[in-house]
PDB file with one MODEL, atoms N, CA, C and O in Angstrom:
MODEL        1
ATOM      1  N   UNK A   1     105.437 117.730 105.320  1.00  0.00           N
ATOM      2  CA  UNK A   1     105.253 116.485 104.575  1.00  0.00           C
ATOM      3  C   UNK A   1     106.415 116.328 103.612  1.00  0.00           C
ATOM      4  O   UNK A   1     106.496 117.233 102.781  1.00  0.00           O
ATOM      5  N   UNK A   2     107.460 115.237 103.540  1.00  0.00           N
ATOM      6  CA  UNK A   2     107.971 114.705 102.846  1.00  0.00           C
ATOM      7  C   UNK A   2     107.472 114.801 101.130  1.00  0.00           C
ATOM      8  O   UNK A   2     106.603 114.014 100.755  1.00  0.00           O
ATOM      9  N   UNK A   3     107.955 115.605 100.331  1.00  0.00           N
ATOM     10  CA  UNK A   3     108.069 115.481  99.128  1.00  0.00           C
ATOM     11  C   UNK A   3     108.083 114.291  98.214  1.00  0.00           C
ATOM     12  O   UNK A   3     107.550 114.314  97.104  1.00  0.00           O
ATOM     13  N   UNK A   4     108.538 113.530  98.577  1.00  0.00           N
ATOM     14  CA  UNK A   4     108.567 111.829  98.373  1.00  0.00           C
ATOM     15  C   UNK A   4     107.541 111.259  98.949  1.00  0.00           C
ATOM     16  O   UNK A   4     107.581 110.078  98.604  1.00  0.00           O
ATOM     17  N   UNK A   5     106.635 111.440  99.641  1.00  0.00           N
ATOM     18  CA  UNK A   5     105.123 110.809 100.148  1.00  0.00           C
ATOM     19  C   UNK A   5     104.470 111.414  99.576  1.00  0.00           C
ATOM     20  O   UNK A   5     103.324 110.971  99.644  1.00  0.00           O
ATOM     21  N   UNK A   6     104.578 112.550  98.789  1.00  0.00           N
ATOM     22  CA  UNK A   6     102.996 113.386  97.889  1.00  0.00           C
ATOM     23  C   UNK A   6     102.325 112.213  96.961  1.00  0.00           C
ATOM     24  O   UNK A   6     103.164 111.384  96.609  1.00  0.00           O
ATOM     25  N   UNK A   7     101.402 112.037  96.633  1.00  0.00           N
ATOM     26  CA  UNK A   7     100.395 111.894  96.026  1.00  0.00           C
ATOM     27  C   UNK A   7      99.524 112.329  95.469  1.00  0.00           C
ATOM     28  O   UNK A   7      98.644 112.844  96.158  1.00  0.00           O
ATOM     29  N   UNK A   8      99.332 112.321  93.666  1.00  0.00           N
ATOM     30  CA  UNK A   8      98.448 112.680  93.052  1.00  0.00           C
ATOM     31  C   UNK A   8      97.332 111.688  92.838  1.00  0.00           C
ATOM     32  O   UNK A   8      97.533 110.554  92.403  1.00  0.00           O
ATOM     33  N   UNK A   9      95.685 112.348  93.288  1.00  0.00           N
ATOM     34  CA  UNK A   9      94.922 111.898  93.085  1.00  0.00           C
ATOM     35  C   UNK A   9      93.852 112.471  92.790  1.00  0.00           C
ATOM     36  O   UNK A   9      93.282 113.260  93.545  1.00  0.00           O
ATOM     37  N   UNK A  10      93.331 112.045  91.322  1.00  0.00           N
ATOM     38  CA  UNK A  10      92.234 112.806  90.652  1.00  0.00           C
ATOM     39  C   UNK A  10      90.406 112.415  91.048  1.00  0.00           C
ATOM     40  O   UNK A  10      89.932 111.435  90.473  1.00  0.00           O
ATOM     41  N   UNK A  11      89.801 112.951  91.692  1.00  0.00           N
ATOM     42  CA  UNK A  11      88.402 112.739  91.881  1.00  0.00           C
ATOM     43  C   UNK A  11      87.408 113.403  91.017  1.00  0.00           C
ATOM     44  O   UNK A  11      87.127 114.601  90.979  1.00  0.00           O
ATOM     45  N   UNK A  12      86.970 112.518  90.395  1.00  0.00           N
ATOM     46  CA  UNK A  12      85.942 112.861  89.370  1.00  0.00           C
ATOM     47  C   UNK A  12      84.116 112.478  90.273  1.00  0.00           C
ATOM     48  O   UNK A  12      83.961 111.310  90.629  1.00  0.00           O
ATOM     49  N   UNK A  13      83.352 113.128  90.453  1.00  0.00           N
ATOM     50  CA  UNK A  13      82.402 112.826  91.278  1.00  0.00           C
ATOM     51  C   UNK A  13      81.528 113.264  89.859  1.00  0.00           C
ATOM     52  O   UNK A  13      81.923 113.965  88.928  1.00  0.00           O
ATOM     53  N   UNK A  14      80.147 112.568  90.049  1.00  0.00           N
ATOM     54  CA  UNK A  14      79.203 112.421  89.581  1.00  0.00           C
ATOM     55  C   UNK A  14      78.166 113.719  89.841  1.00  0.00           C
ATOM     56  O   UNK A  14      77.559 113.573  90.902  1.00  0.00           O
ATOM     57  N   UNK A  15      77.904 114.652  89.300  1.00  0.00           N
ATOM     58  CA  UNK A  15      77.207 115.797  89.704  1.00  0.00           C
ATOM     59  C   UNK A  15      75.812 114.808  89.910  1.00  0.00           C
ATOM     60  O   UNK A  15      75.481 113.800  89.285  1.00  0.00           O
ATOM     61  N   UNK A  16      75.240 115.408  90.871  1.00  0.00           N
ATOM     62  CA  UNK A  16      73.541 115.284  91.008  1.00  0.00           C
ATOM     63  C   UNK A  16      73.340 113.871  91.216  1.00  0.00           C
ATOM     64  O   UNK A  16      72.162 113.513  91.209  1.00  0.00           O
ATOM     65  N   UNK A  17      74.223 112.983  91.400  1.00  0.00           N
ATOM     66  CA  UNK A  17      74.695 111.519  92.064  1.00  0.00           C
ATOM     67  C   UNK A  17      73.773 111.206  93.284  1.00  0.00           C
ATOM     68  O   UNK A  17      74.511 111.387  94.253  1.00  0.00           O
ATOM     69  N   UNK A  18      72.831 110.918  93.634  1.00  0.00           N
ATOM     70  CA  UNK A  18      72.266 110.404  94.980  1.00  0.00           C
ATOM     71  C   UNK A  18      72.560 108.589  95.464  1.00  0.00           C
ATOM     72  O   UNK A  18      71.748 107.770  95.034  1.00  0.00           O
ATOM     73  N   UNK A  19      73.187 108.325  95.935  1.00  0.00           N
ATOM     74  CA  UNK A  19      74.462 108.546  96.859  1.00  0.00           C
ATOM     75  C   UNK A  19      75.369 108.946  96.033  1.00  0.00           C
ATOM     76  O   UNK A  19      75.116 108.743  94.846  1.00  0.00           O
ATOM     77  N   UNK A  20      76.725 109.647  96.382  1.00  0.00           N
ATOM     78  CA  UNK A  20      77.795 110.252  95.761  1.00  0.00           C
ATOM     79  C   UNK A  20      78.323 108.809  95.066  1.00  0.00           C
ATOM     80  O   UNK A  20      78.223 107.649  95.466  1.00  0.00           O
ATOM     81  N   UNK A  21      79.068 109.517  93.571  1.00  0.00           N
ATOM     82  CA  UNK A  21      79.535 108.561  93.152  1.00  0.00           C
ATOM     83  C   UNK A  21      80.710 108.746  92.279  1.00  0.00           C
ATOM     84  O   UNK A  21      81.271 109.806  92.555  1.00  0.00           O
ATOM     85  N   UNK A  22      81.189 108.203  91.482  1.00  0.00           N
ATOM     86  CA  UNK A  22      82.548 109.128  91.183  1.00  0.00           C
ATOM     87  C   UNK A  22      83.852 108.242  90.483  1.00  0.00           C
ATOM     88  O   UNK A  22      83.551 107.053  90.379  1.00  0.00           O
ATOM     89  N   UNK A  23      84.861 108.478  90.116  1.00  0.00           N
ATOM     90  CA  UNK A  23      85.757 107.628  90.100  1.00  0.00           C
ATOM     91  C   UNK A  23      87.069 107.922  90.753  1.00  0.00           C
ATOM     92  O   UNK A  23      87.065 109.141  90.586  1.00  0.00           O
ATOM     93  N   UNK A  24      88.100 107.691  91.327  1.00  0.00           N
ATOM     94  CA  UNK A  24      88.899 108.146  92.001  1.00  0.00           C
ATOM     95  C   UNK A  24      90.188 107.504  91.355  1.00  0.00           C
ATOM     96  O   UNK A  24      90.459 106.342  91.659  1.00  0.00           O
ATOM     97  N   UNK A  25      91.212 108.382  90.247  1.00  0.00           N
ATOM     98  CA  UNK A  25      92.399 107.963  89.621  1.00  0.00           C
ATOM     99  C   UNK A  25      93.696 107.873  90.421  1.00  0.00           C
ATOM    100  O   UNK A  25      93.700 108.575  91.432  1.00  0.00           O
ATOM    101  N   UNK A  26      94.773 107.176  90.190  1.00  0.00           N
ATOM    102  CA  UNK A  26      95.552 107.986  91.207  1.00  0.00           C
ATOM    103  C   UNK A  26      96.889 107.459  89.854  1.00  0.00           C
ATOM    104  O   UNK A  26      97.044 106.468  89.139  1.00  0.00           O
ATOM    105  N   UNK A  27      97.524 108.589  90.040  1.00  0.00           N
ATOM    106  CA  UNK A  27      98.521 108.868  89.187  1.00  0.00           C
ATOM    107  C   UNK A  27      99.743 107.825  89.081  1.00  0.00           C
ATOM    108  O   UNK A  27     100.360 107.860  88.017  1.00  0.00           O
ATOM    109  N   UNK A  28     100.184 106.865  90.092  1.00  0.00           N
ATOM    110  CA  UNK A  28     100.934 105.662  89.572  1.00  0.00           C
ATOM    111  C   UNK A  28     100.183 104.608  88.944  1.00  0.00           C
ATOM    112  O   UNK A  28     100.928 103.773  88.430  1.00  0.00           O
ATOM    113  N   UNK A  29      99.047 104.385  88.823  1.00  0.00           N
ATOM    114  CA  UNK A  29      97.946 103.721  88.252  1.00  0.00           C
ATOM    115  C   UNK A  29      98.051 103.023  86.712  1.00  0.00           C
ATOM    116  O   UNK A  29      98.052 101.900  86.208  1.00  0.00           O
ATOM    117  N   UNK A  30      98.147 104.578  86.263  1.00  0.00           N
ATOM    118  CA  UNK A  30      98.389 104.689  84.911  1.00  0.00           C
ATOM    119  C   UNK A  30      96.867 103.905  84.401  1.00  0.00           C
ATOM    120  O   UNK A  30      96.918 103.173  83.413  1.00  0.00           O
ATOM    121  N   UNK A  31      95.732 104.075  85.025  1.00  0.00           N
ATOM    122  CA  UNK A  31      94.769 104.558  84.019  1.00  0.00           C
ATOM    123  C   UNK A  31      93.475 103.290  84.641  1.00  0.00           C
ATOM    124  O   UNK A  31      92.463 102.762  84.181  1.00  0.00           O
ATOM    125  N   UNK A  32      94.307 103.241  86.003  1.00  0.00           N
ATOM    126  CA  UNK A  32      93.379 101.680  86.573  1.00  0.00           C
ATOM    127  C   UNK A  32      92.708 102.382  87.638  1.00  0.00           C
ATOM    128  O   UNK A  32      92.984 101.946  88.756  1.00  0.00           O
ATOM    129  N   UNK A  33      91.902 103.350  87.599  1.00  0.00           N
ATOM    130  CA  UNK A  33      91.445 104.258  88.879  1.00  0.00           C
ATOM    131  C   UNK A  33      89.976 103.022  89.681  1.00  0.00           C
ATOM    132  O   UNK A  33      89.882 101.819  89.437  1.00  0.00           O
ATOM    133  N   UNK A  34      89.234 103.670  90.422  1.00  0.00           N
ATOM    134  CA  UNK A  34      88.517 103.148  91.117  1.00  0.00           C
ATOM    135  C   UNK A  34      87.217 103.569  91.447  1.00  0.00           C
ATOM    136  O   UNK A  34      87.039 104.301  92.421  1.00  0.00           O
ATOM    137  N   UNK A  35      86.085 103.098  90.582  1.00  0.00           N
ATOM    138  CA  UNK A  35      84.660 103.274  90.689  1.00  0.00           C
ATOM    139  C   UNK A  35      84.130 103.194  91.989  1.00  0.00           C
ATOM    140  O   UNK A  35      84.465 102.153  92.554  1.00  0.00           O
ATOM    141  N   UNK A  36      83.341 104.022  92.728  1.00  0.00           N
ATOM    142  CA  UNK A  36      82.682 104.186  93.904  1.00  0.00           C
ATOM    143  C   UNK A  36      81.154 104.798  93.755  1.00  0.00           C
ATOM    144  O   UNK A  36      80.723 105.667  92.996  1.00  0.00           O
ATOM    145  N   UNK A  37      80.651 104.187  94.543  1.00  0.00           N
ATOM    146  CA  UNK A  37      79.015 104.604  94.848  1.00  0.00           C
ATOM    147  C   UNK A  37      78.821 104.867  96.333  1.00  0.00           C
ATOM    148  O   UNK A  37      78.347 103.899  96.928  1.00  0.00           O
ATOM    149  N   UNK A  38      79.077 105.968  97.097  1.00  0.00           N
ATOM    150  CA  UNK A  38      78.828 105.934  98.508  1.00  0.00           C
ATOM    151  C   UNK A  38      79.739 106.664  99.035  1.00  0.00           C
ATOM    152  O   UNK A  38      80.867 106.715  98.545  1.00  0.00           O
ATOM    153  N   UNK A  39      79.383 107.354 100.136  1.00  0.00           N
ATOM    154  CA  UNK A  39      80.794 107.868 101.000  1.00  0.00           C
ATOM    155  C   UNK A  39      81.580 107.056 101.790  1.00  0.00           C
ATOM    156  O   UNK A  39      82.538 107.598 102.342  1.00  0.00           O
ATOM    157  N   UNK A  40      81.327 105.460 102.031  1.00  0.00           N
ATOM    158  CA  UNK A  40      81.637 104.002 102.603  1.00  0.00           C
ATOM    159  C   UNK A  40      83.509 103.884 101.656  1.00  0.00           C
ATOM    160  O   UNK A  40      84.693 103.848 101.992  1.00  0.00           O
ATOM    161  N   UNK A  41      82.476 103.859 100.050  1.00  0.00           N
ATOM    162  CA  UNK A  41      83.244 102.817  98.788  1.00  0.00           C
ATOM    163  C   UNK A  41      84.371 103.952  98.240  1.00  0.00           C
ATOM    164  O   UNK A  41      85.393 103.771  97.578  1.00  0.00           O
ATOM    165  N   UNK A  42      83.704 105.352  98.849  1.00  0.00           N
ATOM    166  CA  UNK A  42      85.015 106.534  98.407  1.00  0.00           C
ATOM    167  C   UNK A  42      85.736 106.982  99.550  1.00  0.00           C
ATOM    168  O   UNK A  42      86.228 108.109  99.484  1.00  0.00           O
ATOM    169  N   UNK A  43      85.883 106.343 100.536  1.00  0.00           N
ATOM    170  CA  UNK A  43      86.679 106.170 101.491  1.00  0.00           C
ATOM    171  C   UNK A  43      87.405 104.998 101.481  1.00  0.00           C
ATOM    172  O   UNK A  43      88.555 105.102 101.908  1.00  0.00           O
ATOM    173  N   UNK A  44      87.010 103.811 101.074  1.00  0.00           N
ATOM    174  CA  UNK A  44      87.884 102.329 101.030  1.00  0.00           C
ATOM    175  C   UNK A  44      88.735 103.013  99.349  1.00  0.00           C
ATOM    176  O   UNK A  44      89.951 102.826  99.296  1.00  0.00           O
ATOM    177  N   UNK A  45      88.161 103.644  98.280  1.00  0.00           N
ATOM    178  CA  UNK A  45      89.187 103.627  97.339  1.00  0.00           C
ATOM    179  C   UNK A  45      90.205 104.750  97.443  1.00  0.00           C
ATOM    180  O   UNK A  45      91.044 104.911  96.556  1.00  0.00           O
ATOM    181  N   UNK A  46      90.134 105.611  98.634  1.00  0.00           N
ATOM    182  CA  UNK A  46      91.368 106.502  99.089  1.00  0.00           C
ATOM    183  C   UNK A  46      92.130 105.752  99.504  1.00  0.00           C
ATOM    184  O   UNK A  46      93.279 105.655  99.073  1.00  0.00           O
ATOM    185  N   UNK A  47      91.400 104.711 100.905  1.00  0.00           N
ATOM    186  CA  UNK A  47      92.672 104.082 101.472  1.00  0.00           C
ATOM    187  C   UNK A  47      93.325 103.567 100.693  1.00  0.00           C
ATOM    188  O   UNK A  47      94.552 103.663 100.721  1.00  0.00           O
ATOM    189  N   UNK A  48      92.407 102.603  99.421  1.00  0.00           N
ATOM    190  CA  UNK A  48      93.638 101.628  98.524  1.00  0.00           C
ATOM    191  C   UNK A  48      94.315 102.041  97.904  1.00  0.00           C
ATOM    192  O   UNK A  48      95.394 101.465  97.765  1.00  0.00           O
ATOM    193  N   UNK A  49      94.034 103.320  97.162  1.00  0.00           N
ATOM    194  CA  UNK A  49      95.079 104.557  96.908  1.00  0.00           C
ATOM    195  C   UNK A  49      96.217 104.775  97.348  1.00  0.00           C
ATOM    196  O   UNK A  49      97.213 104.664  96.634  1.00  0.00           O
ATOM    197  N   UNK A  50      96.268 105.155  98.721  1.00  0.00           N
ATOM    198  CA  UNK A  50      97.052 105.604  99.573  1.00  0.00           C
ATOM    199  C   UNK A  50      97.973 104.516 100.469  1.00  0.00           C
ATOM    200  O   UNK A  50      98.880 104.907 101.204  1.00  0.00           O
ATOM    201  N   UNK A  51      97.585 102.970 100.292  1.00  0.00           N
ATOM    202  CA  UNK A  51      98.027 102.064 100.502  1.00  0.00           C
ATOM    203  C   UNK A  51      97.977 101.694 101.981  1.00  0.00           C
ATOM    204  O   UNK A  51      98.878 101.045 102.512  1.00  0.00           O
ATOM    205  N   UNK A  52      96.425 102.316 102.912  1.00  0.00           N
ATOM    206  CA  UNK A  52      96.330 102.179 104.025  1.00  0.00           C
ATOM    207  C   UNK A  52      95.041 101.270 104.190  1.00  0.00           C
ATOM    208  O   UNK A  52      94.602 101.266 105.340  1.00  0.00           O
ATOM    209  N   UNK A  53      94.365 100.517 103.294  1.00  0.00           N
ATOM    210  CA  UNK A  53      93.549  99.770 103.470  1.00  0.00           C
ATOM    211  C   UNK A  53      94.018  98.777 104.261  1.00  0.00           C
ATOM    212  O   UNK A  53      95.185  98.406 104.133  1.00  0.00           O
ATOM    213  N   UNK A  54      92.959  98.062 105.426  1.00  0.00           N
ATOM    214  CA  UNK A  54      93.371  96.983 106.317  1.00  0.00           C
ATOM    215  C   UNK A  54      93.177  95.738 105.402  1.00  0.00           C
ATOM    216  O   UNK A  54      92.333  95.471 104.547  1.00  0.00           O
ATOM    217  N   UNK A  55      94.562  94.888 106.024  1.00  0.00           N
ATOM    218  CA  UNK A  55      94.248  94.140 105.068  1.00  0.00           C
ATOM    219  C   UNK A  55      93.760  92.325 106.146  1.00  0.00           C
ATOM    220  O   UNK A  55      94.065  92.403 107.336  1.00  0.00           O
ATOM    221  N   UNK A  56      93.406  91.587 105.910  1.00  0.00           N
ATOM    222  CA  UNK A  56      92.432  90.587 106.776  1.00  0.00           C
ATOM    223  C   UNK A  56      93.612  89.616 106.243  1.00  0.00           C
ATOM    224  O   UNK A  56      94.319  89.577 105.237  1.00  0.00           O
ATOM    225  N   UNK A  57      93.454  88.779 107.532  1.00  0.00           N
ATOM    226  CA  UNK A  57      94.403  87.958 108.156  1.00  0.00           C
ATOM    227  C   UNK A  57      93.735  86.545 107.484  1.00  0.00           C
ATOM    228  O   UNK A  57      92.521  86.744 107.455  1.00  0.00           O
ATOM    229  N   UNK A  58      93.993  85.395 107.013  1.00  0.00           N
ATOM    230  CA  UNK A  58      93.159  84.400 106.514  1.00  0.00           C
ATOM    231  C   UNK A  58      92.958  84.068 107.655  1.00  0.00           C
ATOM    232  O   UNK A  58      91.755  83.852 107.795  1.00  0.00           O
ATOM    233  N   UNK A  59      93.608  83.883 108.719  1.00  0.00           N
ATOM    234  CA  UNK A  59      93.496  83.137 110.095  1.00  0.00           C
ATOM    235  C   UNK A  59      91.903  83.446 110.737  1.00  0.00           C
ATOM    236  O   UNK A  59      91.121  82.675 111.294  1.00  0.00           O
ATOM    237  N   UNK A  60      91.775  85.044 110.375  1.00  0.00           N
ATOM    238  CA  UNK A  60      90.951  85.335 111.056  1.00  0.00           C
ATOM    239  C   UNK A  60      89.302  85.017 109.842  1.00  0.00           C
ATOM    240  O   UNK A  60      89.219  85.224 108.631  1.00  0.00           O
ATOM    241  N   UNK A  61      88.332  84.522 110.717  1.00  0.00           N
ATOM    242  CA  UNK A  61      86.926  84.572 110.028  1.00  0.00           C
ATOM    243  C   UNK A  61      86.348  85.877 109.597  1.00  0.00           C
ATOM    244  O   UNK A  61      86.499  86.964 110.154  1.00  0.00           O
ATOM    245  N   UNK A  62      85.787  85.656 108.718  1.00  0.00           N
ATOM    246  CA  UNK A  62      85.063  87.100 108.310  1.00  0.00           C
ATOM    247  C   UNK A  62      84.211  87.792 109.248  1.00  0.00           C
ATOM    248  O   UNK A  62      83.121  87.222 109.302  1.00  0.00           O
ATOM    249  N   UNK A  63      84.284  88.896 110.082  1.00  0.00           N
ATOM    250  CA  UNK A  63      83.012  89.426 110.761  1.00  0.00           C
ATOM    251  C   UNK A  63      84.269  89.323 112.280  1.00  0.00           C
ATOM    252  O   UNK A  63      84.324  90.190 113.152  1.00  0.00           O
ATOM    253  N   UNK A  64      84.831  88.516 112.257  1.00  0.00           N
ATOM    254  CA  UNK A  64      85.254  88.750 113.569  1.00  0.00           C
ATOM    255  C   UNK A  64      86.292  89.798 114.070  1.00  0.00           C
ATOM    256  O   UNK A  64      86.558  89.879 115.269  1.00  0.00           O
TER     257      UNK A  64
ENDMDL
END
C-alpha cells in the first residue's frame, strides 16, 4: 500500500449499543466525524470516509 493512500480513522463505538453505534472520525476532517446507528450506517460512513461512497446519477430515479 502506497504511503500516500494511508488513512487515519478513529472509531469510537458505543459499548453495550444494541444495534452498534458509534462515531467514526477521520483525520482530514478536522473534527466533522460521522454518527452511525447500525452495521448498514457504519459501513456507508467508512465509504464516505474513504471517498468510495456511490454516488446517484440525477438522471437516474430513486430505487432504480
Amino acid at each position: 500500500m502506497n504511503a500516500d493512500a494511508r488513512r487515519i480513522l478513529t472509531l469510537a463505538i458505543d459499548p453495550g449499543s444494541d444495534p452498534i453505534s458509534g462515531r467514526l472520525d477521520d483525520e482530514r476532517d478536522s473534527g466533522e466525524g460521522q454518527e452511525f446507528v447500525g452495521w448498514l450506517e457504519l459501513a456507508r460512513a467508512l465509504e464516505n470516509a474513504l471517498g468510495l461512497a456511490p454516488r446517484l446519477d440525477s438522471a437516474d430515479p430513486p430505487g432504480s
